[in-house]
N, CA, C and O of each residue as an XYZ file, in Angstrom:
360
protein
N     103.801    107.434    111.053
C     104.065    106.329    110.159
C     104.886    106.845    108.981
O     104.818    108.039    108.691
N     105.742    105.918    108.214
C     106.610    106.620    107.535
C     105.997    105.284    106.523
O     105.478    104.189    106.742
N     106.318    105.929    105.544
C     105.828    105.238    104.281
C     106.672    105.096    102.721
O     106.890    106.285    102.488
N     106.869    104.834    102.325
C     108.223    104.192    101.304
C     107.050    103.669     99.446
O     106.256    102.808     99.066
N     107.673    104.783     98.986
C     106.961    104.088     97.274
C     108.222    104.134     96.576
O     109.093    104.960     96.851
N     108.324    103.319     95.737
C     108.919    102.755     94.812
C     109.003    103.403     93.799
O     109.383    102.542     93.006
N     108.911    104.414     93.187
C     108.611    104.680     91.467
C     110.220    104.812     90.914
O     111.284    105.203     91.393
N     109.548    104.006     89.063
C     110.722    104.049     88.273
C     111.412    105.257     88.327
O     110.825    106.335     88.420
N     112.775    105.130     88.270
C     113.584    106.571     88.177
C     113.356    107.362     86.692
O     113.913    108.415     86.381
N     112.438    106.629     85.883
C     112.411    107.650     84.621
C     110.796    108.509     85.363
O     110.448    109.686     85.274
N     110.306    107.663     85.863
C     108.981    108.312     85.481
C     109.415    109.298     87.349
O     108.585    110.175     87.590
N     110.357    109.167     88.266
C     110.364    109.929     88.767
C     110.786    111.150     88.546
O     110.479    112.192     89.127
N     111.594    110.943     87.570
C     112.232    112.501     87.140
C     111.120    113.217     86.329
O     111.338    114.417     86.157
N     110.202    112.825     85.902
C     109.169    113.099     84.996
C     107.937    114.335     85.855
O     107.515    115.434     85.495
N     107.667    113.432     87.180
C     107.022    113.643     88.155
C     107.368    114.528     89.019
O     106.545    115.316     89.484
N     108.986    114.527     89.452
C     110.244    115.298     89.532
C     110.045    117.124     89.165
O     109.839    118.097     89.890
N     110.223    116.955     87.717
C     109.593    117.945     86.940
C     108.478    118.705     87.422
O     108.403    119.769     88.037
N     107.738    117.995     87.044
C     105.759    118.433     87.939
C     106.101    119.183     89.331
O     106.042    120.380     89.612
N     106.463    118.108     90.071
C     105.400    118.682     91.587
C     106.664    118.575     92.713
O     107.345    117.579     92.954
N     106.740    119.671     93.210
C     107.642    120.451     93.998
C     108.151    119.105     94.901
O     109.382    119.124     94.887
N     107.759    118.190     95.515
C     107.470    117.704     96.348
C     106.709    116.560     95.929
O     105.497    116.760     95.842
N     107.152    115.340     95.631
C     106.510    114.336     95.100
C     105.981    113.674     96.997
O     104.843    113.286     97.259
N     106.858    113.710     97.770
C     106.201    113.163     98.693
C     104.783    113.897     99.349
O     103.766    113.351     99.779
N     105.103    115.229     99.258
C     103.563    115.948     99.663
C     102.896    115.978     98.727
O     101.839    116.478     99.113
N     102.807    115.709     97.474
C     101.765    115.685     96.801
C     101.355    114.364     96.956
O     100.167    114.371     96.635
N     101.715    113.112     97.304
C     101.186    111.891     97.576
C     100.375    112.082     98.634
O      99.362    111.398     98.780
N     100.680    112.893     99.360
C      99.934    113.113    100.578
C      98.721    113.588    100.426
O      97.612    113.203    100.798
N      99.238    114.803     99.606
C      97.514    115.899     99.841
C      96.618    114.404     98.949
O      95.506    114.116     99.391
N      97.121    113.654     97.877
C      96.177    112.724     97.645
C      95.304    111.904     98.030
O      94.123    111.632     97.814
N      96.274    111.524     98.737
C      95.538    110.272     99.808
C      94.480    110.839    100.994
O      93.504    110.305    101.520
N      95.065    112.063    101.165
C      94.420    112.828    102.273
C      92.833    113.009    101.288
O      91.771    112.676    101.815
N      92.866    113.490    100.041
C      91.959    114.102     99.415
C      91.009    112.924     99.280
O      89.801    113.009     99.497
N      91.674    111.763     98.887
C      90.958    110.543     98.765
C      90.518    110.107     99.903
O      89.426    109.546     99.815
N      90.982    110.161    100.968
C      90.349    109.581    102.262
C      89.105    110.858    102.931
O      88.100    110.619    103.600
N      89.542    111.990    102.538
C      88.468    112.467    102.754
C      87.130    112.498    102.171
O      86.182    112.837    102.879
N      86.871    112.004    100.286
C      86.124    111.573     99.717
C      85.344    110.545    100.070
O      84.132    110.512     99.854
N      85.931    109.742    100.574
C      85.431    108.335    101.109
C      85.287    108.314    102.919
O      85.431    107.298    103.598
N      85.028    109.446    103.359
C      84.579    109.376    104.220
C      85.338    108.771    105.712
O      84.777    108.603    106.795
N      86.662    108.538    105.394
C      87.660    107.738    106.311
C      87.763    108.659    107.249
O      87.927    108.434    108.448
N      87.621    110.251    106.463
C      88.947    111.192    107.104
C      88.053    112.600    107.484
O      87.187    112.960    106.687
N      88.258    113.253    108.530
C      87.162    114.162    108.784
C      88.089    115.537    108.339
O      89.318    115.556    108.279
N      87.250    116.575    108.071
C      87.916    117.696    107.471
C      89.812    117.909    108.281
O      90.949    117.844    107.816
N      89.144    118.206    109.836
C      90.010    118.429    110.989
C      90.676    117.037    110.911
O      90.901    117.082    112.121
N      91.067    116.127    110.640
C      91.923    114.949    110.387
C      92.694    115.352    108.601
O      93.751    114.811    108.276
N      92.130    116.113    107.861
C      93.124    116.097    106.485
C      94.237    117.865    107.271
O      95.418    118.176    107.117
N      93.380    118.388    107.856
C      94.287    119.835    108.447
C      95.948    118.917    109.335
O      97.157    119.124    109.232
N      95.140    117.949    110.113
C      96.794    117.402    110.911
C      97.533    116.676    109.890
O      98.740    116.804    109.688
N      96.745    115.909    109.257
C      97.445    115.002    108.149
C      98.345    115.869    107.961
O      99.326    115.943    108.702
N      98.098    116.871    106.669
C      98.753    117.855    106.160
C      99.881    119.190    106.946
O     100.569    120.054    106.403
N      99.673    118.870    108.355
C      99.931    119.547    108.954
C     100.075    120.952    108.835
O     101.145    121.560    108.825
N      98.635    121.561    108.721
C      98.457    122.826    108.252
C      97.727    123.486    109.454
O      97.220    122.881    110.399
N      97.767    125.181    109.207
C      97.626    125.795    110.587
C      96.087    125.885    110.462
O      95.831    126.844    111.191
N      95.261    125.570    110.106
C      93.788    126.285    109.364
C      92.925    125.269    108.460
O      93.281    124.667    107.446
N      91.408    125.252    109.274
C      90.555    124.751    108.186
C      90.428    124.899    106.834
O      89.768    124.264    106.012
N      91.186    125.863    106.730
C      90.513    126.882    105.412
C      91.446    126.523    104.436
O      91.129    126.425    103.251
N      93.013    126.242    105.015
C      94.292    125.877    104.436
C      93.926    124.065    104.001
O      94.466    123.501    103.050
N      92.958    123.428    104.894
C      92.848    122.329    104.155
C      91.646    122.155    103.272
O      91.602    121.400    102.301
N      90.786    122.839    103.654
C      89.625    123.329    102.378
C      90.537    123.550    101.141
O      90.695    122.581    100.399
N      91.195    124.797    100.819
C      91.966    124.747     99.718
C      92.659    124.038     99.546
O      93.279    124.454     98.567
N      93.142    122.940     99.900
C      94.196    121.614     99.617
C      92.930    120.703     98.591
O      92.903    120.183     97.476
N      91.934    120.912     99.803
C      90.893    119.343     98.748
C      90.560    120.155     97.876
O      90.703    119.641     96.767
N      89.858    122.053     97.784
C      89.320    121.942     96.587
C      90.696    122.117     95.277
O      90.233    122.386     94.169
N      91.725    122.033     95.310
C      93.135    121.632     94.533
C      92.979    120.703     94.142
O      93.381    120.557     92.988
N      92.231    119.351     94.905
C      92.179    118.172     94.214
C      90.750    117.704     94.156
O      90.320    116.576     94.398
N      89.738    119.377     93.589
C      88.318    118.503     93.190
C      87.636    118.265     93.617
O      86.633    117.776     93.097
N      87.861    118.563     95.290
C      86.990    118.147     96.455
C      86.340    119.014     96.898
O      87.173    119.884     97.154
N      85.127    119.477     97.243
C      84.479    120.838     97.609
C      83.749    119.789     99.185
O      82.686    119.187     99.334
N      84.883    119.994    100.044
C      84.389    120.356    101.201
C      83.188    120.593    101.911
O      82.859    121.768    102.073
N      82.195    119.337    102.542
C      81.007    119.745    103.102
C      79.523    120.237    101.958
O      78.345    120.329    102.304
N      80.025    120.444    100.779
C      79.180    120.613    100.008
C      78.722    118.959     98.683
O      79.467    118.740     97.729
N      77.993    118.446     98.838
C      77.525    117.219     98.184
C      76.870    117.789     96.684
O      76.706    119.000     96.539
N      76.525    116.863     95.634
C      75.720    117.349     95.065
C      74.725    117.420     94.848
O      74.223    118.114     93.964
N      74.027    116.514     95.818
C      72.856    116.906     96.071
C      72.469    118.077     96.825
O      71.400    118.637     96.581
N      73.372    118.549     97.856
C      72.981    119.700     99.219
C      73.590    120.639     97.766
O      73.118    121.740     98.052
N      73.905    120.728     97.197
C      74.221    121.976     96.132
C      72.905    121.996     95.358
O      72.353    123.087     95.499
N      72.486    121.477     94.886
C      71.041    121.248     93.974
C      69.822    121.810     95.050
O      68.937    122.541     94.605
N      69.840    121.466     96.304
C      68.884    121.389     97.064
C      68.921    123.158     97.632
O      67.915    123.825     97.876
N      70.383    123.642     97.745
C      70.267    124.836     98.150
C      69.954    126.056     97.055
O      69.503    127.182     97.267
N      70.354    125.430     95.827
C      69.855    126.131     94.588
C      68.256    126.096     94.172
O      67.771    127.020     93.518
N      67.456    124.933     94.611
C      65.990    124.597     94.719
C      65.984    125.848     95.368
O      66.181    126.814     94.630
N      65.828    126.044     96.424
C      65.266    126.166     98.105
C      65.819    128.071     97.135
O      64.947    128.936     97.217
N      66.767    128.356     96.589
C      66.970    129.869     96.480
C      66.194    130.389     95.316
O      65.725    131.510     95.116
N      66.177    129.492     94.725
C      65.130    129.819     93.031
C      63.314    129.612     94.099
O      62.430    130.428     93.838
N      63.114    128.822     94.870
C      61.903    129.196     95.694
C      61.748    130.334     96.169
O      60.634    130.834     96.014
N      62.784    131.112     96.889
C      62.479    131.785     97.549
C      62.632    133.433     96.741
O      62.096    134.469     97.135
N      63.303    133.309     95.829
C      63.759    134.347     94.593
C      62.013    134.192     93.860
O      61.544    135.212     93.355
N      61.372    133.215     93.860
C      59.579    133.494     93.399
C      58.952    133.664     94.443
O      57.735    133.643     94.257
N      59.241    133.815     95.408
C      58.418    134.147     96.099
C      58.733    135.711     96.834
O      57.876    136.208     97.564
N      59.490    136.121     96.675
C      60.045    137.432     96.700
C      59.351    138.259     95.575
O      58.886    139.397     95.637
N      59.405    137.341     94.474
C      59.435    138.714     93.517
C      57.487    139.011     93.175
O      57.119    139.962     92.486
């Protein structure tokens, strides 16, 4: 699918400036956003992006904030579960 945005020519040159690649950075967005919301499975933002590696799209989302497979609750819960087991060790 080919896709077409519009932006003013001031604020493209602006944007221009910024980011190497205004069309791939729209991308890794949407990709980042659809993977937030659950549209898009890890292995669906790797083809999106057409990258060789899980790991290459892991570092794309966490670029835009996204930590990959980790929630904040399963982060809280694995920090519980290690402070348990760190008292009961010691």
């Amino acid at each position: 699918m080919t896709l077409t945005v519009n932006i003013p020519n001031d604020l493209a040159a602006a944007l221009g400036a910024e980011f190497q690649s205004l069309g791939h950075a729209a991308l890794e967005a949407l990709a980042a956003d659809a993977y937030v919301k659950e549209v898009l499975s890890l292995e669906q933002v790797r083809r999106m992006l057409e990258l060789e590696s899980r790991w290459e799209a892991e570092a794309v989302l966490k670029q835009h904030g996204v930590w990959p497979g980790h929630s904040a609750e399963e982060i809280l819960k694995d920090a519980r579960a290690s402070f348990e087991f760190r008292k009961a060790v010691s």
